[in-house]
C-alpha positions as CSV (number, residue, x, y, z in Angstrom):
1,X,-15.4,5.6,-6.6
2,X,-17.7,4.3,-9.7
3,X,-17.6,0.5,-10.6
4,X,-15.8,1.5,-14.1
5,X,-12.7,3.0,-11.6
6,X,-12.9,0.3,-9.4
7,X,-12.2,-2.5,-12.6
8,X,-9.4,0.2,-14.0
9,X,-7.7,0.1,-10.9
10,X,-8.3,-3.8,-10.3
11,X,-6.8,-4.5,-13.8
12,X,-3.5,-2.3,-12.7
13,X,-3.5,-3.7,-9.1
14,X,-3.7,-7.5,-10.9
15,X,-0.8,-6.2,-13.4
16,X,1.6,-5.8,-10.6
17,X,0.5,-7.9,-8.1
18,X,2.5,-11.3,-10.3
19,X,3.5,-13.1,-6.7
20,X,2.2,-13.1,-3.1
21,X,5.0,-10.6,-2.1
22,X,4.0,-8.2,-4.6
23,X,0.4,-8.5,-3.9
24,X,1.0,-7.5,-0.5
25,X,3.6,-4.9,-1.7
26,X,0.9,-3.4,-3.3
27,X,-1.7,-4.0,-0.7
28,X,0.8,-1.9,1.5
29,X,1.0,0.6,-0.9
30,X,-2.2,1.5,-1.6
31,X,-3.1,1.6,2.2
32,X,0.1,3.8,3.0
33,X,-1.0,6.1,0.5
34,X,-4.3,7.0,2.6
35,X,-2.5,7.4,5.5
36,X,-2.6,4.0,7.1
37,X,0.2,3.7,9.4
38,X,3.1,0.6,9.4
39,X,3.2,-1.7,12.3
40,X,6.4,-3.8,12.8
41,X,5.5,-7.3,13.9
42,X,8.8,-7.0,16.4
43,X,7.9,-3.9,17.9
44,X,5.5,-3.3,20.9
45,X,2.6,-1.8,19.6
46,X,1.1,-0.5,22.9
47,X,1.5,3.4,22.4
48,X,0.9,3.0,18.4
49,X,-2.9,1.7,18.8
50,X,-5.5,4.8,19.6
51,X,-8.9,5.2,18.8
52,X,-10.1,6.8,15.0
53,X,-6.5,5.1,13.5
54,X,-5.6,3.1,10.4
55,X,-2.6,0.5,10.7
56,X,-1.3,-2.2,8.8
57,X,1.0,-4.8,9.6
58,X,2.6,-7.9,7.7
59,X,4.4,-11.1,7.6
60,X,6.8,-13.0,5.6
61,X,6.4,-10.0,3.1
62,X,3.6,-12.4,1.6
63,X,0.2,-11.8,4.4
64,X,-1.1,-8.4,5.3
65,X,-3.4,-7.3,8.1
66,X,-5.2,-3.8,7.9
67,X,-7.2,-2.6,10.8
68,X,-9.1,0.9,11.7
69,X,-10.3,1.4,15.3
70,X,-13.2,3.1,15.5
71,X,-13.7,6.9,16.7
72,X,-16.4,5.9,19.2
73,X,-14.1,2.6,20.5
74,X,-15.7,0.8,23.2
75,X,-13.5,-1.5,25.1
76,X,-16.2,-2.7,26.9
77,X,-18.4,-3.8,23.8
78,X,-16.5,-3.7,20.6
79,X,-16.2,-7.0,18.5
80,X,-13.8,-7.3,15.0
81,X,-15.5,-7.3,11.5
82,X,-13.2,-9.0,9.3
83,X,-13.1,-9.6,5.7
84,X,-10.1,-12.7,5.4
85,X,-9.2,-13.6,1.8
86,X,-5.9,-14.9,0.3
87,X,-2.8,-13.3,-1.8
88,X,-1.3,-16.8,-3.7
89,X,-2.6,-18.8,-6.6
90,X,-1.6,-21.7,-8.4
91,X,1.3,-21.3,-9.9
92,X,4.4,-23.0,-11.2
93,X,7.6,-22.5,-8.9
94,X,11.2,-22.3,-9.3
95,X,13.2,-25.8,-7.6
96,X,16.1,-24.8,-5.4
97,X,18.6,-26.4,-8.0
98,X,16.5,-25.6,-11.4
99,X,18.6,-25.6,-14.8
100,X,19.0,-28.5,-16.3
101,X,19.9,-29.3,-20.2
102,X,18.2,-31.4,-22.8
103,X,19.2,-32.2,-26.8
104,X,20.7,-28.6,-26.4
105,X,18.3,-26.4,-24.9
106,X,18.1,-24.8,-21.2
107,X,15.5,-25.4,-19.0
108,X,13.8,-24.6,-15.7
109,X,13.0,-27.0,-13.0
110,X,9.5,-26.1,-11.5
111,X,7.3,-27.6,-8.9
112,X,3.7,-27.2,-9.0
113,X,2.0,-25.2,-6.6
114,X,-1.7,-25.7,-5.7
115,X,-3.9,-27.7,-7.7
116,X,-3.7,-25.5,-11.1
117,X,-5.0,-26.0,-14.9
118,X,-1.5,-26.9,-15.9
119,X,-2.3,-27.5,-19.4
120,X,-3.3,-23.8,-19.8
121,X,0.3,-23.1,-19.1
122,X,1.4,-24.2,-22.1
123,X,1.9,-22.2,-24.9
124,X,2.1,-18.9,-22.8
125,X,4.4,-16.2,-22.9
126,X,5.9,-16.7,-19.5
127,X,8.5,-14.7,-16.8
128,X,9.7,-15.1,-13.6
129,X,9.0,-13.0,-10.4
130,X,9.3,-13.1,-6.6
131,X,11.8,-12.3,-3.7
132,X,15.5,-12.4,-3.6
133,X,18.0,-12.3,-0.6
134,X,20.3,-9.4,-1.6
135,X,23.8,-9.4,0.1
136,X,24.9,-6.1,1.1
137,X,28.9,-4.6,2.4
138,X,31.6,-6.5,2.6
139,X,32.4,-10.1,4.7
140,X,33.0,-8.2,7.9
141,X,29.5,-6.1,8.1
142,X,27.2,-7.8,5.6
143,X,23.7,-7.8,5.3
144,X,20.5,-9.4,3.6
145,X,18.1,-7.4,2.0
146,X,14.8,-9.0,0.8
147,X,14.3,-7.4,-2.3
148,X,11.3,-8.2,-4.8
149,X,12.1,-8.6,-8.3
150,X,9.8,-8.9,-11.7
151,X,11.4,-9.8,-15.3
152,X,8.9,-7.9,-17.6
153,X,9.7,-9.5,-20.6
154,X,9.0,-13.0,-21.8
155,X,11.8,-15.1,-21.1
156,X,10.0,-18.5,-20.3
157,X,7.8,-20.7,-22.4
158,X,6.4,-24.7,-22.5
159,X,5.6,-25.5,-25.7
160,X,2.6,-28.0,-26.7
161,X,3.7,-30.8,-28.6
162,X,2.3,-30.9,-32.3
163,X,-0.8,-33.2,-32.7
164,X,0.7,-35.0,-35.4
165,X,3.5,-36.4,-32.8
166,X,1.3,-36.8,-30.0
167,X,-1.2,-39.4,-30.3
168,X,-3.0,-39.4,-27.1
169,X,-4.3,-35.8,-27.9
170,X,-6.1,-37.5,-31.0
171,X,-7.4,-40.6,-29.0
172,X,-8.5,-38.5,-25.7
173,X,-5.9,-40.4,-23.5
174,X,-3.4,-37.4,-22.8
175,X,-2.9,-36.0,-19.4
176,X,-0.1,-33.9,-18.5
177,X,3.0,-35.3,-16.4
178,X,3.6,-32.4,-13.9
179,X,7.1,-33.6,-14.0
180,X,8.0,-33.8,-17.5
181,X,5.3,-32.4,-19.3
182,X,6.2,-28.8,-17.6
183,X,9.6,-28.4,-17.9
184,X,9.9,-24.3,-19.4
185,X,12.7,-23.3,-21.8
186,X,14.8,-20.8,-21.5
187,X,17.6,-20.8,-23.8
188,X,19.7,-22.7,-26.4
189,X,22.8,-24.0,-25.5
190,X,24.6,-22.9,-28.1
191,X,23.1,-19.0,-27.8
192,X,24.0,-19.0,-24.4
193,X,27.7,-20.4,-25.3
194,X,27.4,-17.6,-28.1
195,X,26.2,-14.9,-25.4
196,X,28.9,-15.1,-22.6
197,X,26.5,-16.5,-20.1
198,X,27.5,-20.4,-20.3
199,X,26.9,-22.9,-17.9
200,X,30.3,-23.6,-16.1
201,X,28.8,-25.8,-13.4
202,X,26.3,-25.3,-10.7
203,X,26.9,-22.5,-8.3
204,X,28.2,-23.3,-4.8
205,X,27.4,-22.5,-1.5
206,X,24.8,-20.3,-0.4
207,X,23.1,-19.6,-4.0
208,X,22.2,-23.4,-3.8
209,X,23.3,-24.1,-7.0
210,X,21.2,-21.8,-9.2
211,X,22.8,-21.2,-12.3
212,X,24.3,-18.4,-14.2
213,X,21.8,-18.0,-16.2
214,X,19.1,-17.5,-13.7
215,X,21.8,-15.6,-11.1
216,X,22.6,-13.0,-14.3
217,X,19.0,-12.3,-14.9
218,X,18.3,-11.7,-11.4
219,X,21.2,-9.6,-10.9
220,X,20.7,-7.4,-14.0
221,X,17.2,-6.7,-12.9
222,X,17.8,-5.7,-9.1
223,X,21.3,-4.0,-10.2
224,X,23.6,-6.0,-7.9
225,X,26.6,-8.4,-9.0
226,X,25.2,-12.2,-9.5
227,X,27.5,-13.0,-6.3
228,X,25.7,-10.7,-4.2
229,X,22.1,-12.7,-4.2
230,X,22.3,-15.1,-2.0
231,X,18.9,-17.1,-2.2
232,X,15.9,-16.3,-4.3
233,X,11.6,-17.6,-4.2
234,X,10.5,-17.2,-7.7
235,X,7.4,-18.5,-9.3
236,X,6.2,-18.1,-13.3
237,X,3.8,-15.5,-13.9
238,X,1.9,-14.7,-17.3
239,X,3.5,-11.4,-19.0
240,X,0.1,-11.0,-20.4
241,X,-1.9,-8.0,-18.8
242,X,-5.3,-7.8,-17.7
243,X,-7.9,-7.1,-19.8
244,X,-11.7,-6.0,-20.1
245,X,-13.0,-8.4,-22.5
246,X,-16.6,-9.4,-24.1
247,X,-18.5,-7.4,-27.1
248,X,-19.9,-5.1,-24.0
249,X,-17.1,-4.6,-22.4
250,X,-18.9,-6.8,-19.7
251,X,-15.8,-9.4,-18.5
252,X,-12.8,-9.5,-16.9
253,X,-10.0,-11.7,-18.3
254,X,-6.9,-12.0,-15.9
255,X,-4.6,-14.0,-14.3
256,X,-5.1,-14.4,-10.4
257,X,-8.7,-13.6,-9.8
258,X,-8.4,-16.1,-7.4
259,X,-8.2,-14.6,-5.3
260,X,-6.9,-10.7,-5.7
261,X,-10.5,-10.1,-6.9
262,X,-11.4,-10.4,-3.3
263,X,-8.5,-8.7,-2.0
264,X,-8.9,-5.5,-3.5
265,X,-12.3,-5.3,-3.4
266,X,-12.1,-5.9,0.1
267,X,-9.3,-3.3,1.1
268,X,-11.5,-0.9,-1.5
269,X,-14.6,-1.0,0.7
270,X,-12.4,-0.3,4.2
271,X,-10.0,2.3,2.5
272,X,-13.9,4.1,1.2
273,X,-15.5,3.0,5.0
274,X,-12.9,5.6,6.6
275,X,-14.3,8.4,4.6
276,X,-17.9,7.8,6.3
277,X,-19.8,9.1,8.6
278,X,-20.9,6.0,9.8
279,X,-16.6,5.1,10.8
280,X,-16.5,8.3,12.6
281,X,-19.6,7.0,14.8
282,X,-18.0,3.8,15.1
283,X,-16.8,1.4,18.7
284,X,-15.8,-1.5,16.8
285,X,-12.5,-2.1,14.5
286,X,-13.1,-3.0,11.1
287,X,-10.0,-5.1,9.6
288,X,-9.0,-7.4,6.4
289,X,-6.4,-10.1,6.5
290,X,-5.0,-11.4,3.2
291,X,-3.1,-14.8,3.6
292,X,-0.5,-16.8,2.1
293,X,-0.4,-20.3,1.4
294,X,-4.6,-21.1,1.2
295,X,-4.1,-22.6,-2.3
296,X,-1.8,-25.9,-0.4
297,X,-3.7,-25.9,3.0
298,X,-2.9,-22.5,5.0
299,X,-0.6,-24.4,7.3
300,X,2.4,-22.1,8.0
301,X,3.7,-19.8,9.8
302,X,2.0,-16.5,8.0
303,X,-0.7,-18.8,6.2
304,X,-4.9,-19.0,7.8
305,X,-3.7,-22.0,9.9
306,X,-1.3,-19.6,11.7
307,X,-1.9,-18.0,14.8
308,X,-1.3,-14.6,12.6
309,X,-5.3,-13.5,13.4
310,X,-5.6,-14.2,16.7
311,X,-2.2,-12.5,17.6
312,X,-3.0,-9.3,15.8
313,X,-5.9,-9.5,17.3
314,X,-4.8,-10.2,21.0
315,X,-2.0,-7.1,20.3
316,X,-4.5,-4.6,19.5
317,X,-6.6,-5.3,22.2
318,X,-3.5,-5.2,24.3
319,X,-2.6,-1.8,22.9
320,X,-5.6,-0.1,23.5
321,X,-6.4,-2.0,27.1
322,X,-2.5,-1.6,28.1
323,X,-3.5,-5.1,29.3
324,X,-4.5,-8.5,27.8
325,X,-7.4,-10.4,29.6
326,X,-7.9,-14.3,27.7
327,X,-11.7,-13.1,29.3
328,X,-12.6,-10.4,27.7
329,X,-11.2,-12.2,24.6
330,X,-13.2,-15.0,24.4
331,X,-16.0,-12.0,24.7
332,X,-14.9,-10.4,22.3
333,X,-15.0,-13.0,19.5
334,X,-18.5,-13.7,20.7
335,X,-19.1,-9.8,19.1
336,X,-16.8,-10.5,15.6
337,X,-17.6,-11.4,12.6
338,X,-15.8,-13.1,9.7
339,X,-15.9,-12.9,6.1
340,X,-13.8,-15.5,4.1
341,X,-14.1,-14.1,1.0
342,X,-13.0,-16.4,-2.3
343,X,-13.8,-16.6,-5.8
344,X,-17.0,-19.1,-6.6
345,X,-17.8,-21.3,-9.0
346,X,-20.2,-19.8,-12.2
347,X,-21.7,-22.5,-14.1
348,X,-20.3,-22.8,-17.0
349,X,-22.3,-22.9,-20.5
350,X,-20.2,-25.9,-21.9
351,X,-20.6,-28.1,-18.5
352,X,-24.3,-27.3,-17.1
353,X,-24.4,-30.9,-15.8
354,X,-21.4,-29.7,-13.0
355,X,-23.9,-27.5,-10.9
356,X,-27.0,-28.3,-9.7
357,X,-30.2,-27.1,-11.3
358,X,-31.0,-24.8,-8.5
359,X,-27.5,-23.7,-7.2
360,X,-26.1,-22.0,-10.6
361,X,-24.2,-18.8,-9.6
362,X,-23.9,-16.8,-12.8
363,X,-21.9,-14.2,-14.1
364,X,-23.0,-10.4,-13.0
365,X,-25.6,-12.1,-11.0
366,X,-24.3,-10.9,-7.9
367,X,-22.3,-11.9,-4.6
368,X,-22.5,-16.1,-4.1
369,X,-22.5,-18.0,-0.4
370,X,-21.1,-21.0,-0.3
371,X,-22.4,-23.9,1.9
372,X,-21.4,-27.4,2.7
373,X,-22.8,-28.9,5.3
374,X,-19.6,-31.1,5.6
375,X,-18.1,-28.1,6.7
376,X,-15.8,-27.6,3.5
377,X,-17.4,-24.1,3.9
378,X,-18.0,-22.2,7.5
379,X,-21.4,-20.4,6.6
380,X,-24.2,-21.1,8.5
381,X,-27.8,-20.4,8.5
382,X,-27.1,-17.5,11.1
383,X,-24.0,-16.4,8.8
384,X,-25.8,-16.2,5.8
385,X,-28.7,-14.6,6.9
386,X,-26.5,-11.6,8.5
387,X,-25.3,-11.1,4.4
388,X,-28.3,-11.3,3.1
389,X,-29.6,-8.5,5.1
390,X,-26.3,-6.2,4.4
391,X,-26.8,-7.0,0.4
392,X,-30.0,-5.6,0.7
393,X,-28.7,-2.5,2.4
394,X,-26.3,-2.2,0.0
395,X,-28.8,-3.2,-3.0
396,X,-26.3,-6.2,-4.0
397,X,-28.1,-9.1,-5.7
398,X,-27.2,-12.3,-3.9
399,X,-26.9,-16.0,-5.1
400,X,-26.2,-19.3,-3.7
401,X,-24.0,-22.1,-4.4
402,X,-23.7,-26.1,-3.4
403,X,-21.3,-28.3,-4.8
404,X,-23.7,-31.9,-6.8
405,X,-23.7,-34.5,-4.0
406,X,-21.5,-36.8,-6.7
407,X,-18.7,-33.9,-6.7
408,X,-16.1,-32.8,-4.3
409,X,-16.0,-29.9,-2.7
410,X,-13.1,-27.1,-2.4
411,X,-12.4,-25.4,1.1
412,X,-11.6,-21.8,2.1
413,X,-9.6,-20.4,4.9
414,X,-13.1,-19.6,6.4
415,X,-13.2,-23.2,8.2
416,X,-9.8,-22.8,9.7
417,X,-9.9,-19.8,10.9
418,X,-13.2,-20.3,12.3
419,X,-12.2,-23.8,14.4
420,X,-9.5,-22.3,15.0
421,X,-11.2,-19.2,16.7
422,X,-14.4,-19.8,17.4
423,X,-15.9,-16.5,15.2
424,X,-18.9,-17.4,13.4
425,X,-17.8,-17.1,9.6
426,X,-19.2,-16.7,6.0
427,X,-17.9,-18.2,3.1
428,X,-18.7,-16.0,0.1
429,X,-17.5,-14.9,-3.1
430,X,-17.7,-13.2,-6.7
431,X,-18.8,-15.6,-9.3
432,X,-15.8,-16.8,-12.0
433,X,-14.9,-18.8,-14.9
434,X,-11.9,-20.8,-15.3
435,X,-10.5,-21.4,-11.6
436,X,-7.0,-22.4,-11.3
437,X,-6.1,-21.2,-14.8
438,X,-3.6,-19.8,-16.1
439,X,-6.2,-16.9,-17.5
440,X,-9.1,-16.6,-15.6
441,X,-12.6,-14.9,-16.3
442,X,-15.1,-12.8,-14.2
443,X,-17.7,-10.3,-14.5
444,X,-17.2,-6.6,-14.0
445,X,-20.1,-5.8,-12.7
446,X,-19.8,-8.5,-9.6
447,X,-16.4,-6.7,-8.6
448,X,-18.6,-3.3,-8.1
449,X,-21.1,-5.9,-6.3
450,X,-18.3,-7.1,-4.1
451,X,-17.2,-3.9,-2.8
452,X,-20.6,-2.6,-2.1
453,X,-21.6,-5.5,0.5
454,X,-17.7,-5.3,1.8
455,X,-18.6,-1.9,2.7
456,X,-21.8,-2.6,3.9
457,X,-20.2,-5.3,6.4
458,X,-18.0,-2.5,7.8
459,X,-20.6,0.4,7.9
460,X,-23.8,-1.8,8.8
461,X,-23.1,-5.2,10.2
462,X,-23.7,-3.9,14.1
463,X,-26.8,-2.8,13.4
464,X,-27.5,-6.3,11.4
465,X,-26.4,-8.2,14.3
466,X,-28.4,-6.5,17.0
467,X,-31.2,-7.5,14.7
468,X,-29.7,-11.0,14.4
469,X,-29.3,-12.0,17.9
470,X,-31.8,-15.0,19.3
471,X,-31.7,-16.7,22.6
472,X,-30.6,-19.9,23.1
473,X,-32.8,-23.3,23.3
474,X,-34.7,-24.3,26.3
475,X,-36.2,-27.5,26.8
């Protein structure tokens, strides 16, 4: 596939991936399309697991695992190369109870997720999107169906307040008031009276007193009765598409980039390593894993801080062993390899003074590494030096990055996962403007960058690491 296909599909894959359940819906799609085969998390997976196979498994609906076993599996040497990145962004989320009513319009009660640009919400055209609980047959022999749902029209919106009303934006003193200041609207009251739909009181029981407003829009779009959802997780989304931007057609203006940038070019390069030569000579298993939850910390059940890795892990080795050994394990990590790939910062042309004057990732400039040596970020010297040699390979200019001694410094799941594990790790990423926006901006060419050295890593990294090893210290 040619960079320009690689950006068209990116721009499509972006367009419908508006939640972390619809990324991985996507995700799943894409990878069942090339004949990667479903594993349930409840079943046993020991007769499903061979040699030369492609599988993919998730959890919560909202992380995704991918794997391919190589042709030429070794159990007796093989090792994991793995490419971990993340499926949620900042966004604004609906509350549990979320309509409320002010000098007679309707609005919705949001919490914000992640540590977002919340002033670049305002003023957008927005929608709602997520996961509902779907109740199915009657009281004797019901059932819940998770079902995703999208509104594709704007329906949402947080107006700015005009400057000639708001003083602080005139002085410099304004800063928003995630609790007041972000409150979308929805509806008049009187329209609503108008249009059939008005408020009677909050819902009871089970629909934890969403309103009818909400329940009706829900409902119309999934093609049940309002009485028939049960719960929903809904977050606001941008109905603005994805765009190629610049006078060269040279950037990439979207929502999300961080971090469905990485994700696809990561599941690109494996879906493109399968079709090699070098996969049919293969003993190792090459997988991605796309988390939940990194944006507030990874701590869940299906987030990085999970035991989601290592279990997949310990089940595949299981189901091609027919046996676990905690041994051969701890050996095993010894031989893998992580990638935690997430979006970097580009210096931007308007705030020079925020990057130092030799750590200035810019855009098309190529894949960055991160390091902190307060172990914000996982790379090491080691780490690094194994990328460096596959961006050569793979002819992928290569840039670095450290946050200004006087700034603070973001993480990654590459630190969790790599404490919690022990698998030495690299934190990498493509180069972006605008992190945490509402709109973000990146180059084009670094997404063809990206998925050149995530192939590389899959076809080349043994050979790399052979190359890499060094004996330990003696006195």
């Amino acid at each position: 596939m040619d960079s320009a296909s690689i950006v068209e599909d990116f721009l499509e894959f972006v367009d419908r991936s508006v939640s972390p359940y619809h990324a991985v819906a996507s995700c799943l799609d894409c990878l069942t399309a090339v004949g990667f085969r479903f594993l349930r998390e409840n079943e046993n997976w020991d007769q499903q697991v061979a040699p030369g196979g492609a599988y993919v498994t998730t959890r919560n609906q909202s992380s995704i695992v991918a794997f391919v076993v190589g042709d030429q599996f070794k159990l007796d040497s093989y090792g994991f190369k793995i490419i971990g990145a993340h499926t949620d962004s900042p966004c604004l989320k609906v509350k549990p109870i979320p309509m409320s009513t002010k000098v007679g319009y309707w609005q919705v009660g949001v919490e914000c997720y992640g540590g977002g640009l919340w002033y670049s919400w305002f003023d957008r055209d927005l929608t709602i999107a997520g996961r509902a609980l779907v109740q199915s047959g009657d009281s004797s022999s019901s059932q819940i169906e998770l079902k995703l749902v999208h509104v594709k029209r704007p329906i949402l919106r947080i107006p700015s307040l005009a400057i000639h009303l708001h003083p602080e934006l005139r002085d410099g003193t304004f800063k928003v008031n995630k609790q007041t200041h972000l409150l979308p609207i929805i509806a008049t009251e009187v329209k609503t009276a108008l249009e059939g739909d008005k408020e009677k009181d909050k819902v009871a029981g089970s629909q934890r007193g969403r309103t009818a407003i909400i329940q009706n829009l829900l409902a119309n779009e999934l093609g049940c009765s309002p009485d028939q959802i049960v719960d929903a997780e809904l977050c606001l989304t941008d109905t603005q598409p994805a765009a190629i931007g610049g006078v060269n057609n040279e950037f990439i203006f979207s929502p999300r980039l961080d971090n469905l940038a990485s994700c696809w070019a990561a599941m690109k390069a494996l879906i493109r390593y399968t079709r090699t030569m070098k996969y049919r000579a293969d003993q190792d298993i090459s997988m991605i894993c796309f988390f939940d939850h990194e944006e507030v910390g990874s701590s869940s059940s299906h987030g990085a801080g999970s035991p989601l890795l290592l279990q997949t892990m310990r089940r595949i080795d299981r189901a091609l062993s027919y046996e676990y050994n905690l041994a051969r394990m701890d050996e095993i990590i010894t031989r893998s390899f992580l990638i935690s790939a997430d979006m970097a910062h580009a210096v931007h042309p308007n705030y020079t003074a925020k990057h130092e004057d030799n750590h200035k990732p810019a855009l098309h400039g190529g894949v960055v590494i991160k390091t902190n040596q307060n172990q914000r970020y996982a790379t090491t010297a080691l780490t690094s030096y194994v990328i460096r040699e596959l961006a050569k390979r793979a002819n992928v200019p290569v840039q670095e990055f450290v946050v200004p001694n006087d700034s603070p410094c973001g993480s990654t799941i590459g630190p969790i996962i790599a404490t919690s594990t022990g698998i030495p790790t690299v934190d990498l990423g493509q180069p972006q403007l605008s992190m945490h926006s509402c709109r973000e901006m990146c180059g084009r060419d670094d997404m063809d960058y990206a998925e050149r050295l995530f192939h590389s890593f899959f076809a080349d990294f043994r050979q790399v690491q052979c190359g890499s090893q060094y004996r330990p210290m003696t006195k």
